[in-house]
PDB file of N, CA, C and O in Angstrom:
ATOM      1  N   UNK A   1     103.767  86.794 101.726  1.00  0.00           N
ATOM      2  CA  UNK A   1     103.558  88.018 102.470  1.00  0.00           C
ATOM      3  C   UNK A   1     102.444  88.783 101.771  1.00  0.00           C
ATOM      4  O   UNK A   1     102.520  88.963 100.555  1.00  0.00           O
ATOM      5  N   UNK A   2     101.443  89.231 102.453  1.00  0.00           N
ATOM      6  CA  UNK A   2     100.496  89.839 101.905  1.00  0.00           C
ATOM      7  C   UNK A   2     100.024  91.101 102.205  1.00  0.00           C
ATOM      8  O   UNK A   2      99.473  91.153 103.304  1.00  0.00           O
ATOM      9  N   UNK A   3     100.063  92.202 101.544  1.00  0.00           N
ATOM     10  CA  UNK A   3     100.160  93.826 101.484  1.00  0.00           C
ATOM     11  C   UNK A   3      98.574  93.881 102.856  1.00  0.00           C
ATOM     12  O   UNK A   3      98.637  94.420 103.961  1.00  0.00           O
ATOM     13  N   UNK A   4      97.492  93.237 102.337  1.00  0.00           N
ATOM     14  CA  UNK A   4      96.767  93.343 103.367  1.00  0.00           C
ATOM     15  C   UNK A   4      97.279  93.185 104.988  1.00  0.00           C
ATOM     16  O   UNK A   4      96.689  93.719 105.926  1.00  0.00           O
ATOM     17  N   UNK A   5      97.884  92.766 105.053  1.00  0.00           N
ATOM     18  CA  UNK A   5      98.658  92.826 106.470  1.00  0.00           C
ATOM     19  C   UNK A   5      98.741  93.878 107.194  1.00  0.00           C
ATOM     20  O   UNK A   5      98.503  93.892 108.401  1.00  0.00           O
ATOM     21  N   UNK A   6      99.213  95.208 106.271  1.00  0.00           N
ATOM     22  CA  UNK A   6      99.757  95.833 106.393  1.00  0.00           C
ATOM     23  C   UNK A   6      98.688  97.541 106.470  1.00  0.00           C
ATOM     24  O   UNK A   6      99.019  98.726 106.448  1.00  0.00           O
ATOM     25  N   UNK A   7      97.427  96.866 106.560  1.00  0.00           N
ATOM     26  CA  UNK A   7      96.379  98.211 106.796  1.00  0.00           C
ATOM     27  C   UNK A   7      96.621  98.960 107.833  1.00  0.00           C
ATOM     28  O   UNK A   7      96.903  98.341 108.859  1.00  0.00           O
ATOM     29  N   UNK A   8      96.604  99.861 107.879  1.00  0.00           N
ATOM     30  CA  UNK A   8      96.272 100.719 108.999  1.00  0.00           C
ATOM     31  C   UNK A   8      94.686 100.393 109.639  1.00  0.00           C
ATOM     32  O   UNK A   8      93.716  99.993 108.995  1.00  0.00           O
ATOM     33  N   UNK A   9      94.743 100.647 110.866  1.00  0.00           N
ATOM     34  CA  UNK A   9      93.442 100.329 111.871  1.00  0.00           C
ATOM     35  C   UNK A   9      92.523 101.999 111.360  1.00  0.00           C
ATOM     36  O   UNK A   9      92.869 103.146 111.644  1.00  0.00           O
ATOM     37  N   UNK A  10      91.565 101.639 110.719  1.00  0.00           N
ATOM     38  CA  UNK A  10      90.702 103.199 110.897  1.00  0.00           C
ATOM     39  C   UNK A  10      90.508 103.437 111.763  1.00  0.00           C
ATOM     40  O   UNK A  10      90.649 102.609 112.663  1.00  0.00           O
ATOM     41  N   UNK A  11      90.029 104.822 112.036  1.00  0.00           N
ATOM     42  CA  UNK A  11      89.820 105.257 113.153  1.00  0.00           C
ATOM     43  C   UNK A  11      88.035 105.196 113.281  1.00  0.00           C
ATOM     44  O   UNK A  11      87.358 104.701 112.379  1.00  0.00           O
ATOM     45  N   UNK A  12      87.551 105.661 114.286  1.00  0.00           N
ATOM     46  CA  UNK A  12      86.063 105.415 114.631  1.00  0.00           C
ATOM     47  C   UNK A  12      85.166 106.239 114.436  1.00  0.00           C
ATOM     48  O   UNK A  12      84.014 106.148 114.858  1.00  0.00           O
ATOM     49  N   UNK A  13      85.751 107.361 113.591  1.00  0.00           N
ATOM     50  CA  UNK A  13      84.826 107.796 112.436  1.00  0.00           C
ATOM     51  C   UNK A  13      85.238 107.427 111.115  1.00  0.00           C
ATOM     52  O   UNK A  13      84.544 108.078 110.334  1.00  0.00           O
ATOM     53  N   UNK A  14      85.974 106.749 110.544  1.00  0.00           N
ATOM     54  CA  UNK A  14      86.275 106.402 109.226  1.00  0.00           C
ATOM     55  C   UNK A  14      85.419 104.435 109.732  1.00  0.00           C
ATOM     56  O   UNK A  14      84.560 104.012 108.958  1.00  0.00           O
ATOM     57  N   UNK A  15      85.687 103.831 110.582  1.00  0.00           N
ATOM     58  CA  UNK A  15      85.297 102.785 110.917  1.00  0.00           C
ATOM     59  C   UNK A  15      83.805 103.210 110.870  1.00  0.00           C
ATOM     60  O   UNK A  15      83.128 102.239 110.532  1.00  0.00           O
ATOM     61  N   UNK A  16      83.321 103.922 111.012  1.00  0.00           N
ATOM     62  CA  UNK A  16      81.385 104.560 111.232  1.00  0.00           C
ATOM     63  C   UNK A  16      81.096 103.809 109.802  1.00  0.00           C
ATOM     64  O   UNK A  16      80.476 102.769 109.579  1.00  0.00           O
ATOM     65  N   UNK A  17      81.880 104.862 108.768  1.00  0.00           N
ATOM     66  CA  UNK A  17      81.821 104.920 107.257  1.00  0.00           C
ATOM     67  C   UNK A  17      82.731 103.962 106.405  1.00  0.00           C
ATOM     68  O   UNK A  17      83.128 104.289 105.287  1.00  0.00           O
ATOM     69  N   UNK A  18      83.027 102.805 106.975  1.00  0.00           N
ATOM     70  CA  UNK A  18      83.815 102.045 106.535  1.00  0.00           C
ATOM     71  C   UNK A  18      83.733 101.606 104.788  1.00  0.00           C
ATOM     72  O   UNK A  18      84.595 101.335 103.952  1.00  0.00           O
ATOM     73  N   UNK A  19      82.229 101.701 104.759  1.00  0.00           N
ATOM     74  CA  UNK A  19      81.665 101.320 103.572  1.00  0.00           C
ATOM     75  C   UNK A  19      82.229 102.388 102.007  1.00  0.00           C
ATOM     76  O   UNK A  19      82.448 102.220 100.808  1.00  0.00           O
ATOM     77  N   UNK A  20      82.243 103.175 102.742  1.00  0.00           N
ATOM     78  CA  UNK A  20      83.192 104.314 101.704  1.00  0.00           C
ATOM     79  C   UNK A  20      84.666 104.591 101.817  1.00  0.00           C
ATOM     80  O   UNK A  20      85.246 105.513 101.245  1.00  0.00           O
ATOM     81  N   UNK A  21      85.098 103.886 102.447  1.00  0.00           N
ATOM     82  CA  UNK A  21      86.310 103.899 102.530  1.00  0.00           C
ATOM     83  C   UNK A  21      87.207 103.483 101.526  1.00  0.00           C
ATOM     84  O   UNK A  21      86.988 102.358 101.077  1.00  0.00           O
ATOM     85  N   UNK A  22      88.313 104.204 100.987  1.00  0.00           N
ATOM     86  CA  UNK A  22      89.052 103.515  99.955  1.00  0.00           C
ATOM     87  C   UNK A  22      90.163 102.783 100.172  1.00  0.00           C
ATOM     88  O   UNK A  22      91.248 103.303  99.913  1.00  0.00           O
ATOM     89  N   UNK A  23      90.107 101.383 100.709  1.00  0.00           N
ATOM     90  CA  UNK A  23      91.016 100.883 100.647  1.00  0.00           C
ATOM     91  C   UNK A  23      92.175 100.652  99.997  1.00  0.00           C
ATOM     92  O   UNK A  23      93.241 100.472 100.586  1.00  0.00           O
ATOM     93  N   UNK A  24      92.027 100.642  98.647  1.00  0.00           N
ATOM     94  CA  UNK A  24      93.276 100.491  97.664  1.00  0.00           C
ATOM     95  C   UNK A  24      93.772 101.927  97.622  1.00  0.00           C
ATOM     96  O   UNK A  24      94.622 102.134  96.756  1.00  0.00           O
ATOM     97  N   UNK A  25      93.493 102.746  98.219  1.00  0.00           N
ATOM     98  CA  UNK A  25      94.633 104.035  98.784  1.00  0.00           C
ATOM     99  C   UNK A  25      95.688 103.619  99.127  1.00  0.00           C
ATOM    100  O   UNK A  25      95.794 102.654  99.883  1.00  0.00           O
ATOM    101  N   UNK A  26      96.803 104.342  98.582  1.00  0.00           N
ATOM    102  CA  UNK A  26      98.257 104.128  99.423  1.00  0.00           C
ATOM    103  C   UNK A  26      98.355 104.367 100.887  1.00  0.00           C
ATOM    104  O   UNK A  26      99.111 103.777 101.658  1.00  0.00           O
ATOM    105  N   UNK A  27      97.438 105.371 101.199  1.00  0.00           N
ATOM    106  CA  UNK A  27      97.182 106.114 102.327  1.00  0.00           C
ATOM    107  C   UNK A  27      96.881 104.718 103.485  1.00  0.00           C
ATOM    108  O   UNK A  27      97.172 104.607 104.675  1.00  0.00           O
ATOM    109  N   UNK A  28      96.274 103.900 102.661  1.00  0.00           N
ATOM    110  CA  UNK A  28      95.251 102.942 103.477  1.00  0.00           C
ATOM    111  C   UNK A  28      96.714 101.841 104.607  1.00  0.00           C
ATOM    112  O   UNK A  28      96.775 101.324 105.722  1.00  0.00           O
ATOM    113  N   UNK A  29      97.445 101.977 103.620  1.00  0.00           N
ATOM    114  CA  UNK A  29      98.683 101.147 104.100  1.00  0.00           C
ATOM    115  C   UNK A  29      99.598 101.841 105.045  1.00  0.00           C
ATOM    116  O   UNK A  29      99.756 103.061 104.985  1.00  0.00           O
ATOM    117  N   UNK A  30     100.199 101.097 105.908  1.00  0.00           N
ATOM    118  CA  UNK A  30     101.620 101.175 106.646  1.00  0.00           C
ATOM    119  C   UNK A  30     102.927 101.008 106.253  1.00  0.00           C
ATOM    120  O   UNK A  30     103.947 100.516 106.737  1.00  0.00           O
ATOM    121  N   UNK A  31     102.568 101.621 105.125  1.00  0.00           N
ATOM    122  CA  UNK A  31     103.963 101.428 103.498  1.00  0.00           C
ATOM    123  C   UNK A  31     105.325 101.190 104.771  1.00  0.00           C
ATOM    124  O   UNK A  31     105.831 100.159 105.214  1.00  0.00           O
ATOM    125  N   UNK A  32     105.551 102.459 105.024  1.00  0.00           N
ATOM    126  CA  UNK A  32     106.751 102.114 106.250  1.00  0.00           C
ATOM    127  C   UNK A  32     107.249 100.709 106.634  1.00  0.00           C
ATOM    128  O   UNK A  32     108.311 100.296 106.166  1.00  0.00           O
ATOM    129  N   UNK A  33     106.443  99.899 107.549  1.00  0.00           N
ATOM    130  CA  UNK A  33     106.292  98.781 108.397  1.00  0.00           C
ATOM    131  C   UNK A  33     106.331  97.619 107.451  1.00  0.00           C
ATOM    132  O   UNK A  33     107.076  96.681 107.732  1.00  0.00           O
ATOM    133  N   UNK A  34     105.540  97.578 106.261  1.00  0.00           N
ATOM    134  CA  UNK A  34     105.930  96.561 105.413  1.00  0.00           C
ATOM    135  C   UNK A  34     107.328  96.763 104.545  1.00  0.00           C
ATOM    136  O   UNK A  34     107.741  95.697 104.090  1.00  0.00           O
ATOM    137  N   UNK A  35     108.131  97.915 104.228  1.00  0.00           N
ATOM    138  CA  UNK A  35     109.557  98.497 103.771  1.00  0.00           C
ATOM    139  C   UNK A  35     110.414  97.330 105.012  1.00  0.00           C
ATOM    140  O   UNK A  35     111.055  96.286 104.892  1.00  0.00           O
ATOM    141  N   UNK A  36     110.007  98.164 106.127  1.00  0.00           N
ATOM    142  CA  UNK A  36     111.357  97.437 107.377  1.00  0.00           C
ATOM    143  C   UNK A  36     111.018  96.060 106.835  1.00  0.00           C
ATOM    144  O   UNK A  36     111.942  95.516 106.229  1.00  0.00           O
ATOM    145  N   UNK A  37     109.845  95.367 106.934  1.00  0.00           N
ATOM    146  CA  UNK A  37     109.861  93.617 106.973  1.00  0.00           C
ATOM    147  C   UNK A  37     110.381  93.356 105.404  1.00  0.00           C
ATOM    148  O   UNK A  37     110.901  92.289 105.077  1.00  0.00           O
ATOM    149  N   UNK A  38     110.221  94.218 104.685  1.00  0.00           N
ATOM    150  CA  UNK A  38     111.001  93.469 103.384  1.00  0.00           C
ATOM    151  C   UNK A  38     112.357  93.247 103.702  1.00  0.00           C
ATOM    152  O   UNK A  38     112.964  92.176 103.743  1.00  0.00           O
ATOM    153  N   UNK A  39     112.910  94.834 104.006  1.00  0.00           N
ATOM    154  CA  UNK A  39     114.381  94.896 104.306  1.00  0.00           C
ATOM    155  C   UNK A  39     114.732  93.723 105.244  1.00  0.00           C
ATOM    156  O   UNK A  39     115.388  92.804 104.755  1.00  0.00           O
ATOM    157  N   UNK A  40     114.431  93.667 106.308  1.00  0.00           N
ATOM    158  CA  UNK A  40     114.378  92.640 106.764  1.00  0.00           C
ATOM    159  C   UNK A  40     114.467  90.890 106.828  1.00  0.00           C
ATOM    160  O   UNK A  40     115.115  90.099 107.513  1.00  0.00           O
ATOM    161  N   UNK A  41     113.301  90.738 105.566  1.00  0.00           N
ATOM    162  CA  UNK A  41     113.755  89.566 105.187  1.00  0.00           C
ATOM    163  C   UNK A  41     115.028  88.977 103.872  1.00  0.00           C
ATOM    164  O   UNK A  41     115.358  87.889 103.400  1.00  0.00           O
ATOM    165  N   UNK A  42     115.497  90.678 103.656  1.00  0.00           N
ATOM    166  CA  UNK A  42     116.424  90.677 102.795  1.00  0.00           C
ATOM    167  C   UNK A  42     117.372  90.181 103.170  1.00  0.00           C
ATOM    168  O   UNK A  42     118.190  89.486 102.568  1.00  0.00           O
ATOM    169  N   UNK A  43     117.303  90.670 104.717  1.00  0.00           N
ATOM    170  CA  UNK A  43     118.728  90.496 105.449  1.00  0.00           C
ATOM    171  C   UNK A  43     118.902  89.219 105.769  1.00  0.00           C
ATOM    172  O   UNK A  43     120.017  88.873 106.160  1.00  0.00           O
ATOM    173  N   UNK A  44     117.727  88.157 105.660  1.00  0.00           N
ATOM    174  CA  UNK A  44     117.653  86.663 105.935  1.00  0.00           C
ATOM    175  C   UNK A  44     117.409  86.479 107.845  1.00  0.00           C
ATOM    176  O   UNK A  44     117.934  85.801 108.729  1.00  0.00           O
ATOM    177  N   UNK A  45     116.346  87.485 107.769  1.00  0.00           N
ATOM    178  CA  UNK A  45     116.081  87.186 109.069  1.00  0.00           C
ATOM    179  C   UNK A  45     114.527  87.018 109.343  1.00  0.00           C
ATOM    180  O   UNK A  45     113.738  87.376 108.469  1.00  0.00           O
ATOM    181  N   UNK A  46     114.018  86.418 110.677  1.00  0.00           N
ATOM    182  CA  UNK A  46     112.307  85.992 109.750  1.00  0.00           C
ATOM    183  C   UNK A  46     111.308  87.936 110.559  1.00  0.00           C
ATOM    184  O   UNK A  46     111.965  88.761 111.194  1.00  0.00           O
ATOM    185  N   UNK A  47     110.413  88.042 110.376  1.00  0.00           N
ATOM    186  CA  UNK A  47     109.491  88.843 110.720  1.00  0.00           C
ATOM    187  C   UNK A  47     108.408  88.087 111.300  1.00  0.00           C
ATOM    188  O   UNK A  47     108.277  86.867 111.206  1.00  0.00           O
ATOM    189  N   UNK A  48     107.376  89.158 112.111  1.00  0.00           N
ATOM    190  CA  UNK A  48     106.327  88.937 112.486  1.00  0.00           C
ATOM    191  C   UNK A  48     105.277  90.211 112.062  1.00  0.00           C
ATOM    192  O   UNK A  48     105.445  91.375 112.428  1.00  0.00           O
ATOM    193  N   UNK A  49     103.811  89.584 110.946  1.00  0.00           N
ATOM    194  CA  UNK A  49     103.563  90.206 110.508  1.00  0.00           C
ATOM    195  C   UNK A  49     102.670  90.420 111.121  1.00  0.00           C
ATOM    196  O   UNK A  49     102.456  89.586 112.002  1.00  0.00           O
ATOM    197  N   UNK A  50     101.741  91.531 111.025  1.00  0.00           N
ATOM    198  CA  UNK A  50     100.473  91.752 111.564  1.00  0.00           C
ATOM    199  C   UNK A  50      99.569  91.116 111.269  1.00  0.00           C
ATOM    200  O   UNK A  50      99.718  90.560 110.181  1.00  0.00           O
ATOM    201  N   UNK A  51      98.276  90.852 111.958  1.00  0.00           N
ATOM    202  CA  UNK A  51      96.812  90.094 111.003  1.00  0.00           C
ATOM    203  C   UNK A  51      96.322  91.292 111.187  1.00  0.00           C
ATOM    204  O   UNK A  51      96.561  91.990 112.172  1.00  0.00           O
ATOM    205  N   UNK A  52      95.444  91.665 110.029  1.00  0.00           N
ATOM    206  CA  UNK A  52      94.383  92.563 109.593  1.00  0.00           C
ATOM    207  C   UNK A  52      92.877  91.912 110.123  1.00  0.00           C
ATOM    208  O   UNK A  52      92.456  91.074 109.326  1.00  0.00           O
ATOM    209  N   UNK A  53      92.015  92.129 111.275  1.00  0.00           N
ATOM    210  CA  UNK A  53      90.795  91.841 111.449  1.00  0.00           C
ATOM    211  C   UNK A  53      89.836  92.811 109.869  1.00  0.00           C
ATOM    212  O   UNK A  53      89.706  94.031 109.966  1.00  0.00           O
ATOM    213  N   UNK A  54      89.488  92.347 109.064  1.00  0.00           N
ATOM    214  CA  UNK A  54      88.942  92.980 108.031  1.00  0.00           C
ATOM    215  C   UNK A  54      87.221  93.015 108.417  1.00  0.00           C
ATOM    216  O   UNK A  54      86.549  93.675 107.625  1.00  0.00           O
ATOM    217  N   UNK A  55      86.281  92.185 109.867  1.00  0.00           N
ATOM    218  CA  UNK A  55      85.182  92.512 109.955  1.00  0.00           C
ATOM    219  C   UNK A  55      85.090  94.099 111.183  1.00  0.00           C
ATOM    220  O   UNK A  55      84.076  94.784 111.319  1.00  0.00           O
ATOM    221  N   UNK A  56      86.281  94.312 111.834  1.00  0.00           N
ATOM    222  CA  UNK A  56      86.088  95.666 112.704  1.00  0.00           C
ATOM    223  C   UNK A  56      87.635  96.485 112.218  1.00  0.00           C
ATOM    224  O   UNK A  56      88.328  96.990 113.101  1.00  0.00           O
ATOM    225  N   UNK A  57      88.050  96.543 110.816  1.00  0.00           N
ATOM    226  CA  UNK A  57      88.867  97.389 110.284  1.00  0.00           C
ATOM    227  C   UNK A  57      90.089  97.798 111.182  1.00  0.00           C
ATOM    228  O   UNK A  57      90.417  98.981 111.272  1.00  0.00           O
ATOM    229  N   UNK A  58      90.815  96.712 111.904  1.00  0.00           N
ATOM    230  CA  UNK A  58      92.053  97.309 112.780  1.00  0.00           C
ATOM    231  C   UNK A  58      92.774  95.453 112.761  1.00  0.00           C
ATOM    232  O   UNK A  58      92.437  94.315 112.433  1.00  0.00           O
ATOM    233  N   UNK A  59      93.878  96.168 113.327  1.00  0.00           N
ATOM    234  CA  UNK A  59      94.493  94.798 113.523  1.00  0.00           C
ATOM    235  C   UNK A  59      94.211  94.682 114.775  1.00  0.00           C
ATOM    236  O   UNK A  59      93.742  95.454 115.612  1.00  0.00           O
ATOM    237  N   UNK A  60      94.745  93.042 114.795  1.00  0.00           N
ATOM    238  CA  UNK A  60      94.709  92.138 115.635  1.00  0.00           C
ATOM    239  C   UNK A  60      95.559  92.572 116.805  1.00  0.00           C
ATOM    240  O   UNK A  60      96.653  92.124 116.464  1.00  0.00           O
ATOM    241  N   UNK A  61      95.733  93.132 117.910  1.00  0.00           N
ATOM    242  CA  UNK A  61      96.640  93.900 118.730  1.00  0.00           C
ATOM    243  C   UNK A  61      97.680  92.613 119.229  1.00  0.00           C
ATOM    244  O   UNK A  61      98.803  92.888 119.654  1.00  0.00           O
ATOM    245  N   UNK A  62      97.265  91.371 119.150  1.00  0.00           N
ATOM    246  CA  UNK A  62      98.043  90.449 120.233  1.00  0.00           C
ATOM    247  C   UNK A  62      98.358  88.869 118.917  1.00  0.00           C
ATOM    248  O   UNK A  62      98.852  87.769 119.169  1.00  0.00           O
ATOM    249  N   UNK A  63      97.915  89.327 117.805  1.00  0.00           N
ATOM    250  CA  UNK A  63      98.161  88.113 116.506  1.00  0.00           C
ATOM    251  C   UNK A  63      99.240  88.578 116.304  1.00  0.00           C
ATOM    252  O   UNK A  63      99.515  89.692 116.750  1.00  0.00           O
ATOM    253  N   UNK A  64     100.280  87.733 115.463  1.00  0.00           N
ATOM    254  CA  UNK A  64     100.768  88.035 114.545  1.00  0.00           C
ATOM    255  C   UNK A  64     101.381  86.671 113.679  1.00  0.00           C
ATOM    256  O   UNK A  64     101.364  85.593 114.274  1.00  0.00           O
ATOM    257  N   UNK A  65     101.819  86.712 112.541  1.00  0.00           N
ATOM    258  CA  UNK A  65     102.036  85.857 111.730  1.00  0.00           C
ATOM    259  C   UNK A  65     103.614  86.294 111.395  1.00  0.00           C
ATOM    260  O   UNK A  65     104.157  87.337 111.032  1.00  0.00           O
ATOM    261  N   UNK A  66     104.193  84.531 111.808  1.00  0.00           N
ATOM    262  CA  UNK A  66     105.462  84.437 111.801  1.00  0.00           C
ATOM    263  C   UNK A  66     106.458  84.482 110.377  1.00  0.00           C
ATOM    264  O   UNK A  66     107.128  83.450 110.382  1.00  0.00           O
ATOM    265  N   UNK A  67     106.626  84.926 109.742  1.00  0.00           N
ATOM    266  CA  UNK A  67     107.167  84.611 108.362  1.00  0.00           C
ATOM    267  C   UNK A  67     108.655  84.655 108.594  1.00  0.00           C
ATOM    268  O   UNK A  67     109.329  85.430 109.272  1.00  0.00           O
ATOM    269  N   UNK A  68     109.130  83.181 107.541  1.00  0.00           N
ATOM    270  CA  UNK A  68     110.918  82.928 107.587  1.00  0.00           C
ATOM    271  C   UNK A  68     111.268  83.575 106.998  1.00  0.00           C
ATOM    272  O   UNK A  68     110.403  84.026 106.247  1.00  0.00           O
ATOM    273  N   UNK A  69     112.454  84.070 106.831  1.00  0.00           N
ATOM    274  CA  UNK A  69     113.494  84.747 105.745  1.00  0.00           C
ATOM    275  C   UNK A  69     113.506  83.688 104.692  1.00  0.00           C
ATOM    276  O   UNK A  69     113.758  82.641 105.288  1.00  0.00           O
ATOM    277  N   UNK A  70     113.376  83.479 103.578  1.00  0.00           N
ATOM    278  CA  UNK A  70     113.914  82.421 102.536  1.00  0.00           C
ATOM    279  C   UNK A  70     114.166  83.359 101.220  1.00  0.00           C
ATOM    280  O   UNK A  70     113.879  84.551 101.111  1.00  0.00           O
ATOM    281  N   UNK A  71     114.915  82.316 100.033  1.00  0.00           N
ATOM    282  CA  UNK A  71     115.507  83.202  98.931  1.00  0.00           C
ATOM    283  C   UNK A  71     114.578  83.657  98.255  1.00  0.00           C
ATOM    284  O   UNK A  71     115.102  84.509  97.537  1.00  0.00           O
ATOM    285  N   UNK A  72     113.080  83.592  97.959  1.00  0.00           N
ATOM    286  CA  UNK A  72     111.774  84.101  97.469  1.00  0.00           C
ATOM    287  C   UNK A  72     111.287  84.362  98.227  1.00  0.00           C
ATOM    288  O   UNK A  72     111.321  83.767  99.304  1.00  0.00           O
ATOM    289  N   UNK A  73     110.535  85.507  97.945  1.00  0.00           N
ATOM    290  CA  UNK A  73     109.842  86.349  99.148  1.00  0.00           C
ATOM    291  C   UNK A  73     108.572  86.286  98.169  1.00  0.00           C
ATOM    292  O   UNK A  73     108.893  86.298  96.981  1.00  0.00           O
ATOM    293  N   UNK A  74     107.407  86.232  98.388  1.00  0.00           N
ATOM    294  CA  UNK A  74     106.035  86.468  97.290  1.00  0.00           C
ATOM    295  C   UNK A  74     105.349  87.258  98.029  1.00  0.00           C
ATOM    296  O   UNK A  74     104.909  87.157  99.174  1.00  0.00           O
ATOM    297  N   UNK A  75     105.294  88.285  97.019  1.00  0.00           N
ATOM    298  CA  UNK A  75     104.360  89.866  97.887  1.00  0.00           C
ATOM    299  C   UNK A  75     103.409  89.543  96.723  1.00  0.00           C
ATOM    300  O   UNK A  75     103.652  89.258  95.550  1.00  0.00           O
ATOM    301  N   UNK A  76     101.833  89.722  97.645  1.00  0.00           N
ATOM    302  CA  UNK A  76     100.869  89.470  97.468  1.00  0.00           C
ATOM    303  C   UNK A  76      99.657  90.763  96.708  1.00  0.00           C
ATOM    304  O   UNK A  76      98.572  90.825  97.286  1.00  0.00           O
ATOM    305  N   UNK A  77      99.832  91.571  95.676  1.00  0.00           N
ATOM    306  CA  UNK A  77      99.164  92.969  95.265  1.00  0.00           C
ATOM    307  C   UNK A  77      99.934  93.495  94.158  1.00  0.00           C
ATOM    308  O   UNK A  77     101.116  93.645  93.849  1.00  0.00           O
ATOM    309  N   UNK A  78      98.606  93.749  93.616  1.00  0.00           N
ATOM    310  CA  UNK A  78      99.710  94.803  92.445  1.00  0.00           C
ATOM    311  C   UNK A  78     100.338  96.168  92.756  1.00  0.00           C
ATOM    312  O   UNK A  78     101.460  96.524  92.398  1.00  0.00           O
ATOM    313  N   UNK A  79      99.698  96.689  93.277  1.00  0.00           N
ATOM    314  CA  UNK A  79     100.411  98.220  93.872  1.00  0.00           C
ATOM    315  C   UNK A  79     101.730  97.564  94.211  1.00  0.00           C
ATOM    316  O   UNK A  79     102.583  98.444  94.102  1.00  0.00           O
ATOM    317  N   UNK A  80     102.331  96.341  94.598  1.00  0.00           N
ATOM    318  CA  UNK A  80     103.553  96.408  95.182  1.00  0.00           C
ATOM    319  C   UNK A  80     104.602  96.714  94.374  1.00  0.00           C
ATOM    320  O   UNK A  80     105.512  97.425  94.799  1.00  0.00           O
ATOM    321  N   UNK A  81     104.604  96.208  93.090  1.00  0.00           N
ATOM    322  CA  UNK A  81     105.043  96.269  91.667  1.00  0.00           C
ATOM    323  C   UNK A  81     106.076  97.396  91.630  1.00  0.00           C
ATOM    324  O   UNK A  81     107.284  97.163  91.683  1.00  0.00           O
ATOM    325  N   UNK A  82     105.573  98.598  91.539  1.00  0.00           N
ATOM    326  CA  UNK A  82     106.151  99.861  91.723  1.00  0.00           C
ATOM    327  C   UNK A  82     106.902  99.889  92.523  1.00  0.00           C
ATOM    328  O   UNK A  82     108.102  99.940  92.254  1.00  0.00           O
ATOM    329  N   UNK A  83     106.383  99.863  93.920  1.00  0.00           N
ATOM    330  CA  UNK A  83     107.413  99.536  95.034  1.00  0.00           C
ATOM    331  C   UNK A  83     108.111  98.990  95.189  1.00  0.00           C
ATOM    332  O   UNK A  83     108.815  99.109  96.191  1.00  0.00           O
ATOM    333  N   UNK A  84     108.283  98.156  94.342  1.00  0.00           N
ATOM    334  CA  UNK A  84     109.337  97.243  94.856  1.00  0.00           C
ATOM    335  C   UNK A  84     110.246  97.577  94.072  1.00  0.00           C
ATOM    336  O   UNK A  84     111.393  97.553  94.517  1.00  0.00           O
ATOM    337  N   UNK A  85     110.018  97.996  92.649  1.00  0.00           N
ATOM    338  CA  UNK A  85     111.244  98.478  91.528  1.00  0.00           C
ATOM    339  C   UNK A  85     111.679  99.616  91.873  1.00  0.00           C
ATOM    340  O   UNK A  85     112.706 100.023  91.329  1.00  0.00           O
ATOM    341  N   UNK A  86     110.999 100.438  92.882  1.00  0.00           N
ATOM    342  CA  UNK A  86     111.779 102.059  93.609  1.00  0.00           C
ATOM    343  C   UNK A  86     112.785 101.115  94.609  1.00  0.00           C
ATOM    344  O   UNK A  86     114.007 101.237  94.699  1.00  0.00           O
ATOM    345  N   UNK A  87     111.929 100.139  95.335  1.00  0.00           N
ATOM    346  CA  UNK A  87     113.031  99.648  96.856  1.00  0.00           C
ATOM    347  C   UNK A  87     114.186  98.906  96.265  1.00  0.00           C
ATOM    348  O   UNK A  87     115.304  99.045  96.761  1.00  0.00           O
ATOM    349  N   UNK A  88     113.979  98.097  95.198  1.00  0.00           N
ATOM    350  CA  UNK A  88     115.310  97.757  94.701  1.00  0.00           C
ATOM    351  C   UNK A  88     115.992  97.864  94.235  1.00  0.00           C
ATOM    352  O   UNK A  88     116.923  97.062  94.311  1.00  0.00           O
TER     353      UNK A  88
END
């Protein structure tokens, strides 16, 4: 599972200025939406994750990537680190 998944779509003045944009902001993420799919696969049930288009800064409206529930979950970022020792 990979935190990039989980961007928020800029909007089309932050998309103008994409180039300054700070991605590794917490802000940048849908912290929320990736919480439910953890919980989620806690519960041993699978998710569907978003794809991140990273050349026009939004997701994919009609992708998504199927992930199983299994007993290892591998989150993909260091920022998750923290998060995950508050979520558990």
């Amino acid at each position: 599972m990979y935190q990039d998944s989980f961007y928020r779509g800029l909007t089309a003045e932050e998309s103008a200025r994409a180039h300054e944009y700070n991605f590794d902001h917490p802000d940048a993420f849908d912290t929320e939406q990736m919480l439910e799919c953890i919980e989620t696969l806690k519960q041993g049930k699978s998710v569907q994750l978003p794809i991140y288009d990273f050349k026009n800064h939004r997701r994919c409206s009609e992708s998504f990537r199927q992930v199983l529930a299994s007993k290892l979950t591998v989150l993909n970022r260091v920022q998750l680190s923290v998060l995950l020792i508050c979520f558990i």
